[in-house]
Structure formats: C-alpha cells, structure tokens
N, C-alpha and C positions, 0 to 999 in steps of 0.2 A: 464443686464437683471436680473429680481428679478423671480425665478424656486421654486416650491413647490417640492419636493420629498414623494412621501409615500413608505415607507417600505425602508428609509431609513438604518435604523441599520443593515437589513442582505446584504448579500454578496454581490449581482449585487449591489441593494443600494449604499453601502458604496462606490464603485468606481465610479458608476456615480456622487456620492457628492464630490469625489477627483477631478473628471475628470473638475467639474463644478467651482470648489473655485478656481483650481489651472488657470484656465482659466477667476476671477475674479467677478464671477456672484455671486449675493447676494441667499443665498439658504435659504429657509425655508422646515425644515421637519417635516411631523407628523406622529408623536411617540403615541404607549401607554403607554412609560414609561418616565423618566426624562430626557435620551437621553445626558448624561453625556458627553458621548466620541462625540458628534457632537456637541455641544455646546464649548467644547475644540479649535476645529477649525474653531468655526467663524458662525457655522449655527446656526440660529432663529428656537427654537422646538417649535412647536405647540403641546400640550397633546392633545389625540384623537383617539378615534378608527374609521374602517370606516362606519363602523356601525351605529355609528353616525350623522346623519343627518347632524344636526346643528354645528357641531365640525367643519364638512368636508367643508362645505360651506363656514363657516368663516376662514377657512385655505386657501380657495384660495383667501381673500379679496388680492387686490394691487397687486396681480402674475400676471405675463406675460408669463410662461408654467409653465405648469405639467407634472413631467413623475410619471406616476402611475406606479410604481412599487409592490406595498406590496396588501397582500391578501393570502388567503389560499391555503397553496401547499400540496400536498401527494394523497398516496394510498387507506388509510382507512379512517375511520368516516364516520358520515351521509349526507346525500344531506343538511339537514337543514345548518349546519354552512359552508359548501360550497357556499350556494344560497347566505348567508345572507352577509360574508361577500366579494365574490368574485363579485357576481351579484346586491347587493342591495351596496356596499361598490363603485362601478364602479360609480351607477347609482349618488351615492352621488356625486361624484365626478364630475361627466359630469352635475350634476346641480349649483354646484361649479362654474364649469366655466363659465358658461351661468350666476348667478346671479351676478358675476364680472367681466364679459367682458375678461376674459381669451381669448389669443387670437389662444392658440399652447396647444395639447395635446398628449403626447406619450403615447401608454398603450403598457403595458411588457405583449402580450398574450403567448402563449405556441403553436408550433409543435402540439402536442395532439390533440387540438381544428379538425386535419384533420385525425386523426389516429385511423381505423377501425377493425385491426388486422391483416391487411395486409399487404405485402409487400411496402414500395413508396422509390422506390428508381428515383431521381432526380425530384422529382416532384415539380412544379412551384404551385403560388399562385392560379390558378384556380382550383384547387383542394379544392373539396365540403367539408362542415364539417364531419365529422367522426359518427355523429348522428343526429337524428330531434331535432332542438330548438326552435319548433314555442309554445310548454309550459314549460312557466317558471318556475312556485311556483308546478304543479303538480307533484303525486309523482314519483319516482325515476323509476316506471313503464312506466311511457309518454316518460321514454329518453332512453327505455328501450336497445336500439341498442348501448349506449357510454355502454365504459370498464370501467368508474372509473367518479364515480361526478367531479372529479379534470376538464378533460377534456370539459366534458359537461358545468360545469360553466363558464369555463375559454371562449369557444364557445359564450355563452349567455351575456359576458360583451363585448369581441371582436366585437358581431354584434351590443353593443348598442353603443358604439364607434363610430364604423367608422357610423354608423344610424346619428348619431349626427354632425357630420362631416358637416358645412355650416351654422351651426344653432346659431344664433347670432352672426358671426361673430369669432366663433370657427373651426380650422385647426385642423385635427385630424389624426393618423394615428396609426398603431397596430405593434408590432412587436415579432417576434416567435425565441427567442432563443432556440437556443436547447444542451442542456446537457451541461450547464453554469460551469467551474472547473477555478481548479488554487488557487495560496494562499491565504488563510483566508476563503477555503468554509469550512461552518460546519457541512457539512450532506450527500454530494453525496460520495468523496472521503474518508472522517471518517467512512462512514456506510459502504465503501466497505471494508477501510481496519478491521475494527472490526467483522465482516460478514467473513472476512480469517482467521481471527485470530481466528474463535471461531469453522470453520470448518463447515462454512452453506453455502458456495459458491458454486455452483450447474452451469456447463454449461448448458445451456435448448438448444437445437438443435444439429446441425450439426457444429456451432462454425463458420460458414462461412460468416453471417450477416454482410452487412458494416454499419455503424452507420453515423452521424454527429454530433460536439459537435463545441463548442465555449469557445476559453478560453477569463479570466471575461473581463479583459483591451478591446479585440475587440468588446465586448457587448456591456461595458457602450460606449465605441467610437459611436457604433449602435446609442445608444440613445441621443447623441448631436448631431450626422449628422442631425438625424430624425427632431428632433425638428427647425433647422437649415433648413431646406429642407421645411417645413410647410410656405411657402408663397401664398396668393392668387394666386390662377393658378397652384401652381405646382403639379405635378403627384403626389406627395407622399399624398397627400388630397385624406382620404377617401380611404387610402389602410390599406394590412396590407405586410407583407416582412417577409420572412423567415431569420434567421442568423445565421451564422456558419464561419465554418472555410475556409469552401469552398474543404477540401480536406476530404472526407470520409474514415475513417479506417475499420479494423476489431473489430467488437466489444471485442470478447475474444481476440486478442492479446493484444489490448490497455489495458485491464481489467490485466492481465499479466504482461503487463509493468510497469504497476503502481504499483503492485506487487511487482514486482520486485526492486524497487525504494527503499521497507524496508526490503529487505531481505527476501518476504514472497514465498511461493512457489507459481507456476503455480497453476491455478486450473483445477484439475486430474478428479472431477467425473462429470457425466453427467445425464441427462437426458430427454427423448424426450418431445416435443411442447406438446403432446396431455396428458402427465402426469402431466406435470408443471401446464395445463391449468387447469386439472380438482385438483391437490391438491389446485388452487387459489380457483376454483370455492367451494370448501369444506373451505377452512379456509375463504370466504367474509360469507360464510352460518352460521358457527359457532359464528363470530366475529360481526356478526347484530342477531344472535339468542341471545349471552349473551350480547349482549349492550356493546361491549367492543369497546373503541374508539381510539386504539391504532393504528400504522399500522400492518397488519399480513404480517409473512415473503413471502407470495407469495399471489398474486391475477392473475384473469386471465390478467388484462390489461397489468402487469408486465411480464405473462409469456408470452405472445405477444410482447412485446414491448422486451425483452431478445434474441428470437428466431429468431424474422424478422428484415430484412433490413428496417430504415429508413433515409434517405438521400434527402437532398434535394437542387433545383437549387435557386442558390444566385443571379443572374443575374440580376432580377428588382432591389435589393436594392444597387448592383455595380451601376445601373445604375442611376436610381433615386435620391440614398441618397449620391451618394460618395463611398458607405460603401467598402473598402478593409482591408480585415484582417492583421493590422500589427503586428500581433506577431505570428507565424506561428508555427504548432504543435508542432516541435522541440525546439523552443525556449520556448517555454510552460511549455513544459515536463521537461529541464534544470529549469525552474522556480520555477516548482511545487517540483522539488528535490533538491532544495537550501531552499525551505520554510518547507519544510519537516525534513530535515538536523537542524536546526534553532531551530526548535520545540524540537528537540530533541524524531522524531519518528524513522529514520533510527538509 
C-alpha cells in the first residue's frame, strides 16, 4: 500500500512512519522542510505546507491512505493560524483525496475537540463537542464557549472528516489521542521537565484528578488498525474513537513520577481551580493585548484541563479497530527512563 503522512517529522509522525516501513508500505510525507532524516529511510518527501492548496492535492496523487497527522498544536496564538492551518489544511487534504480517489482516510483529532471544563471521566464518543462549530472563519467571539482555538479548530476539521466520510469513494475516520509521551517527544515531557527545573510547576486543585494518556508506539498502532479497519461497511466509517491506554492515572502522581525519573523533586506548591483560571484568564488578556504569539505559562483551558479529571471509555475502538494497548503504562515509564538515561538527562 502506497500511505501519504503529514506531519510526519514530529513525534506520533515519526512512529507511525516506522510502524508503516517496517511493515513494508511505500510512504510518502509532506514536509515544509527537506525532510532529511525520512528520506534516510526509504520515505518519498513531498515539500508543502498544508496550507497550500495545490501542494496538498498533488501529494495525495497515486495514494491509497492518508493519515493526517500534522497541523497546529498549542495553547496560545491566534484563531487565524489555527483556522488556517488546522481547518483550511484538513479541508485540503479531504480534497486531496477526492481529486485522486484516495480510498482510506485517518485524521489524528484530539480529546479537546469534547472538553468543556468539566469533569468527563469515562465518557464514550457520544459525547457532544466542547463548543458550537456551526461558524467557521467567524471570529473567535462565535466559539466563544471553546477554552483554546486548539480545541475548537481541531472540532471543525474532525466534523469535516468524518462529513466527508462516503464521498467518492472515501473511508474516513477520526481519532483522539490523548496526552501522546514516550521517547523522542519534544514538548510535553521536555516542557515539564524544564517547567521543574525552573520552579514554575504549580499543582492547580485538590491533586485528586485522574487523567488518561497514551504512550507513542500504542497511538501509531491506533492509526494502522484505523486505516486497516476502513473497508466498505465497516463500523469504523464515519466515526471518530478515543485512545489511550485504557488505564487512568492520577494526574499529579504521574506528573511526580516522571519527576522523579531525573532526580527532580515532587511538586510541593499549589493552588486552587478558580486562581489558576483567573491568572489564565489575565495572561490570554495580556498576551492578545500585546500581540504576543508565544504560549503563556497559564490559560484558562490549561487550568481546567490541570484541575479536572479527564478520562475516557476505549471500548468502540477495542471493538472496532482491534485497538489493544500493547505496551502498558509500566512498560512505558521503564521506556521513557531508558530514553531519558541515553540522553543523558537523569
């Protein structure tokens, strides 16, 4: 099978392009840059942003799936480069497939897309979006109920997805990992540990919160089942599936643990939901008053998403896709502290 990847180069990426070579499939990625280190192993780069209309289109010529990975992740910036490339980068892409008979579609949506700032612990895929998406391009006022453009874009490519889902001959389905780690991430795990190291780590609540995460090897597995599973008729057409690990932790212990994996201490201070939420709610105010496009170290979405459990039931994509988590938090956590070890950060 000839597989297009975007967003190849970062982390989920990179393994779903291992997972695919080492299983034989001819892979083509598109990159904005030269794409050096996949080109090494065998992958066909496409130069391209998604942005790009006509790039995107001509990167799915002669594919037989796509798993959409790449697009814009974070807390901060503006809804514009959110829209543009998460929502208008989607849309390329699902016309992509349509003007070359693509016949299998994954999109890597996000958890978020359902999270309100409330509690969801075990909650199943009928679970409503987190905000209204019925406008798109309007501004940041029309979606005014999402915690973070992140969320709300990632929502508005999610519904054009699976919307798309029968339409020439396109299988399509969505999937929601949630809090992707493990060796070679460069941003969830690095940003905590330099976040302790600098003495900005902040427990927000009661510390009681269970979370769900996925580590990376079960993810990309996610998304060849997925693609795998995308036959006329089958269930996984036209959905979307949450993934994870299937077992829920505490979020401050795990946070700890990992901690503790460099010798770093526990984190000792605290403080409550409705402080966390309003120092976000003052640093998104500052950080769109000066135009700054950076992330700020707190927003409300994050101090919501800190404070509350979110967790959720695996059970359609066990059922559907196959999907069982084969490397289990334990064997993870020995992973992530053999890769760590290596690095030479313990």
């Amino acid at each position: 099978m000839k597989v297009l990847v975007t967003g190849a180069g970062g982390f989920l990426g990179q393994y779903v392009v291992k997972q695919l070579t080492a299983r034989g499939d001819r892979v083509r990625a598109l990159c904005r840059t030269d794409g050096d280190a996949l080109k090494a192993q065998g992958v066909d780069v496409a130069r391209g942003d998604l942005r790009d209309r006509a790039a995107v289109v001509e990167a799915c010529r002669g594919i037989d799936a796509v798993f959409h990975i790449g697009g814009m992740s974070g807390i901060g910036g503006c809804w514009r480069d959110y829209y543009q490339s998460n929502v208008l980068g989607t849309r390329h892409i699902v016309e992509g497939c349509l003007a070359h008979g693509v016949g299998r579609l994954v999109y890597t949506s996000s958890p978020s897309v359902t999270f309100d700032g409330r509690n969801q612990e075990g909650v199943d895929e009928s679970t409503p979006y987190g905000g209204p998406i019925a406008s798109e391009a309007g501004s940041p006022a029309s979606g005014k109920r999402w915690l973070c453009h992140y969320a709300r874009s990632k929502a508005l490519a999610e519904r054009h997805v699976l919307t798309a889902n029968g339409t020439g001959g396109l299988h399509c389905c969505a999937l929601r990992p949630h809090l992707i780690w493990g060796p070679g991430d460069r941003h969830l795990i690095p940003g905590l540990l330099a976040n302790a190291e600098a003495g900005r780590l902040w427990r927000v609540g009661s510390g009681a919160n269970m979370i769900d995460t996925v580590y990376v090897e079960n993810a990309a597995s996610a998304h060849l089942l997925a693609a795998a599973a995308l036959n006329p008729g089958s269930p996984a057409a036209g959905q979307a599936y949450f993934i994870s690990q299937g077992e829920p932790v505490n979020c401050w212990a795990w946070i700890d643990e990992i901690l503790s994996l460099v010798g770093l201490p526990s984190v000792r201070r605290s403080m409550s939901p409705r402080m966390a939420w309003l120092v976000g709610a003052a640093y998104e105010w500052t950080y769109r008053l000066l135009r700054r496009r950076e992330e700020p170290p707190m927003t409300r979405f994050l101090a919501a998403q800190l404070s509350h459990s979110h967790y959720f039931n695996i059970e359609r994509a066990r059922r559907d896709l196959g999907y069982h988590p084969a490397i289990s938090m334990a064997e993870g956590m020995q992973r992530l502290a053999a890769s760590l070890r290596q690095c030479g950060t313990v």
